[in-house]
C-alpha positions, 0 to 999 in steps of 0.5 A: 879144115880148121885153119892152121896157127901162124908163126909169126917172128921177129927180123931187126934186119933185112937179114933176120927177116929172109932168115925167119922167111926161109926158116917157115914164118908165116909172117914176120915182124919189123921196126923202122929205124926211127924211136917209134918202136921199142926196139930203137937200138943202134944197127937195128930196124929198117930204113925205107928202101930195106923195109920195101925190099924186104916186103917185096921179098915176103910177098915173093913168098907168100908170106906176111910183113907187119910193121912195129909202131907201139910207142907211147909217144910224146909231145913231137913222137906223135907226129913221128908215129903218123908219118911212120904209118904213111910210110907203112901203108904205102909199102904195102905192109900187111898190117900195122902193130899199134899201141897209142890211142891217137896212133890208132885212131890215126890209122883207122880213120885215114887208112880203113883198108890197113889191117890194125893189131894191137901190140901187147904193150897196151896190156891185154889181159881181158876181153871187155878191152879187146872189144873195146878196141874193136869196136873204136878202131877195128883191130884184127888181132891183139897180141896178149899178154904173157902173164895170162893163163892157158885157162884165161886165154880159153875165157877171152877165146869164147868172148872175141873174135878177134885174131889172138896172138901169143907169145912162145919163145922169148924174153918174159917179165911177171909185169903187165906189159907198157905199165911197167916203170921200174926203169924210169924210178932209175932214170927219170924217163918213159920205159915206153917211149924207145927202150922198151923197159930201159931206155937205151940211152941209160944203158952201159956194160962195162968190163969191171977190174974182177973181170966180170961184165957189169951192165949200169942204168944211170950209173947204176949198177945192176947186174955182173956176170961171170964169164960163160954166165948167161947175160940178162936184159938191163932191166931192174927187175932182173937185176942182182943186188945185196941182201944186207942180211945174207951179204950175198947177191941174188935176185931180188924181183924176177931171176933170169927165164926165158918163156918157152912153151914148146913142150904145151903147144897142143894145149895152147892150140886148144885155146883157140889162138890163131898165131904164135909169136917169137920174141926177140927183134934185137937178137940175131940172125942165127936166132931167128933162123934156128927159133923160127925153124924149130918151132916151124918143125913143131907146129907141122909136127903138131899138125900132124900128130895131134895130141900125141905130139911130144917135143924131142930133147934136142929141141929143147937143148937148143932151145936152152942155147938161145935162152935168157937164164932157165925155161 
């Protein structure tokens, strides 16, 4: 039988990750609270002891753990990411999600047996690179970029074989991921080294005097929303500005839109990818939970239905519930 695609979702929290794991992941992703991932926010990640209960937690039900370590770290960061590799292999996470070279020669060297994936922060859009990086540091499975075509997959497909993984569900930009610096023209730091796309530290929302939410990068103003008006990520790209020949706010770079693909997933499958993946380790519980288990219902429906599979309406609606802007 050919082997099945895995769900594969994100937990910011010891909550979200029993949620994806009852909600039927097949494998669920983790950051731990330190700036070596790029979702270091505030209540956000897992400290040692929650990370080893949730593994343990996993495990009980047959599920994988993998944790997030895909800075560009700098200067003292890399001596960080190393120690957060130990902490990984000794709490028996199924595998490590890299993305700096010396993290990953790191890894591979002192700890052979811990399965590595290349995290889609190193942009991942060819196959000469991911054999690249098999060849160097033995990688099992590399998360591709978003801005791939389902043709492009097929054509990476017949030339690997490594594991691919694709993104389904989630928060999307038209750049190439981790080579992106638009933030750091705003604020002067790496867009890849904490943040991910706008360092956090950088970031404010305000409620302005008219009401309306503002969020601010460097003091900058981005974007402001009216109430019930989706909010979007506090990145540049998504950012709502002056036209001085219209007089009017659009969007100047890349409106609001949120990568779904639930309606294509037999056409996805015929790539030949081995998981899906979720995006959003800093939304909530309720997120993960209702993500994972509709797209856990699609994959079976899928399986079960082949080409004929069709996604109903009210997957869709709730789907567009979660959604940043259209899909």
């Amino acid at each position: 039988m050919t082997k099945k695609i895995d769900l594969r979702s994100p937990a910011g929290n010891l909550q979200s990750l029993i949620a994806a794991v009852d909600a039927g992941a097949d494998g669920v992703y983790i950051g731990f609270r330190s700036p070596t991932n790029l979702r270091n926010f505030p209540g956000l990640n897992f400290s040692f002891e929650e990370a080893k209960i949730g593994i343990e937690y996993g495990h009980s039900k047959g599920k994988e753990i993998y944790g997030t370590i895909n800075v560009y770290p700098e200067l003292e960061g890399v001596d960080l990411c190393f120690k957060e590799v130990d902490s990984a292999y000794s709490l028996g996470v199924d595998a490590v999600i890299l993305t700096d070279l010396s993290v990953l020669e790191y890894t591979c060297n002192k700890y052979p047996d811990l399965e590595i994936h290349l995290s889609v922060q190193a942009g991942n859009c060819n196959a000469e690179t991911i054999q690249f990086y098999q060849k160097e540091f033995g990688i099992k499975c590399v998360i591709l970029s978003r801005v791939l075509t389902v043709e492009e997959i097929k054509e990476i497909r017949k030339k690997t074989d490594v594991d691919l993984e694709i993104f389904v569900f989630g928060s999307i930009c038209a750049n190439y991921e981790g080579r992106c610096q638009i933030s750091s023209y705003i604020t002067g730091v790496s867009s890849n080294s904490g943040g991910a796309c706008t360092p956090l530290e950088f970031v404010e929302y305000i409620y302005a005097d008219n009401g309306k939410l503002k969020f601010k990068l460097n003091e900058i103003t981005l974007n402001e929303f009216d109430e019930g008006e989706f909010c979007t990520y506090p990145t540049p790209c998504k950012g709502r500005y002056l036209n001085t020949e219209t007089n009017k706010l659009g969007y100047s770079f890349q409106s609001p839109v949120t990568l779904n693909m639930i309606e294509v997933i037999p056409e996805l499958a015929a790539t030949g990818v081995d998981a899906f993946k979720i995006e959003g380790r800093q939304r909530s519980n309720a997120y993960t939970e209702k993500v994972t288990k509709i797209f856990r219902s699609a994959l079976d429906e899928y399986y079960k239905r082949g080409s004929v599979y069709r996604a109903p309406k009210e997957w869709l609606d709730e789907l567009c519930v979660l959604s940043e802007g259209i899909t």
